[in-house]
N, C-alpha and C positions, 0 to 999 in steps of 0.2 A: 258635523253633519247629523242631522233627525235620524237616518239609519243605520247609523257606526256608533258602534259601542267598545269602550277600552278597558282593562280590568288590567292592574297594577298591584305586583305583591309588593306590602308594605317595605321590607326591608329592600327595595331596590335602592341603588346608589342612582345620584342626581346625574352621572356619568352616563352611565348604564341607559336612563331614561331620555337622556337629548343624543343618545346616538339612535336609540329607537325610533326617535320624534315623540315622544311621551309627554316632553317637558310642559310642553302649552296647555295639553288636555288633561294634567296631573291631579285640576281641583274637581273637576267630573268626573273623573278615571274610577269607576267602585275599587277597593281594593281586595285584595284575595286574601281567604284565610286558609289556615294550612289543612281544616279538615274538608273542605270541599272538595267537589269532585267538577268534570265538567260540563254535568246535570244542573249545578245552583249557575254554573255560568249563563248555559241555555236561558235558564227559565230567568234569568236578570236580564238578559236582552231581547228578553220578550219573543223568547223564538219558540215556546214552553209555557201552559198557564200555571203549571207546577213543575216542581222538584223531580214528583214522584212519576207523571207524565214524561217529562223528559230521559230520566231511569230506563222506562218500557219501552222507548223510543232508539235503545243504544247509547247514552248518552253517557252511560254510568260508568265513566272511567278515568283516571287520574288526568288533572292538566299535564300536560306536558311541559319539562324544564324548556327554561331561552323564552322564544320570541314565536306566536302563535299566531296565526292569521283564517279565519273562516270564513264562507257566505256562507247564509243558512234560510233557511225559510222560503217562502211563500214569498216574501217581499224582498229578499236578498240580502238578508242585513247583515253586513261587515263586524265580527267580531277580532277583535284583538287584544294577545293575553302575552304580558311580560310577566313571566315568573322568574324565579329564583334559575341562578344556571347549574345549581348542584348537583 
């Protein structure tokens, strides 16, 4: 869907991602890198025209480990973030 957005850290297992439902969306999926925050998430699903915007906004704080789920914005856009569960 145009306003859901999925963010996948690399080292998930294929396990991990079809119990999420991940599997189908895994080639769109951006994936997460270990020094971001959930400021570069914002502003990659366009809820943020920057990083640094996003930051100012409260945004500047660790993803959270497991299975993430947000609406956000003006438009309502569905964010969801499988991370590492460590």
């Amino acid at each position: 869907m145009f306003n859901e957005f999925n963010f996948i850290h690399p080292k998930m297992s294929e396990k991990d991602m079809k119990s999420f439902g991940f599997w189908e969306d895994k080639d769109s999926a951006w994936h997460i890198e270990d020094v971001w925050c959930m400021a570069h998430i914002m502003h990659l699903a366009g809820v943020f025209p920057s990083v640094g915007i996003a930051r100012k906004n409260g945004w500047n704080k660790p993803i959270s480990n497991g299975f993430s789920e947000f609406t956000v914005g003006k438009g309502k856009k569905k964010v969801f973030i499988l991370n590492n569960f460590a």
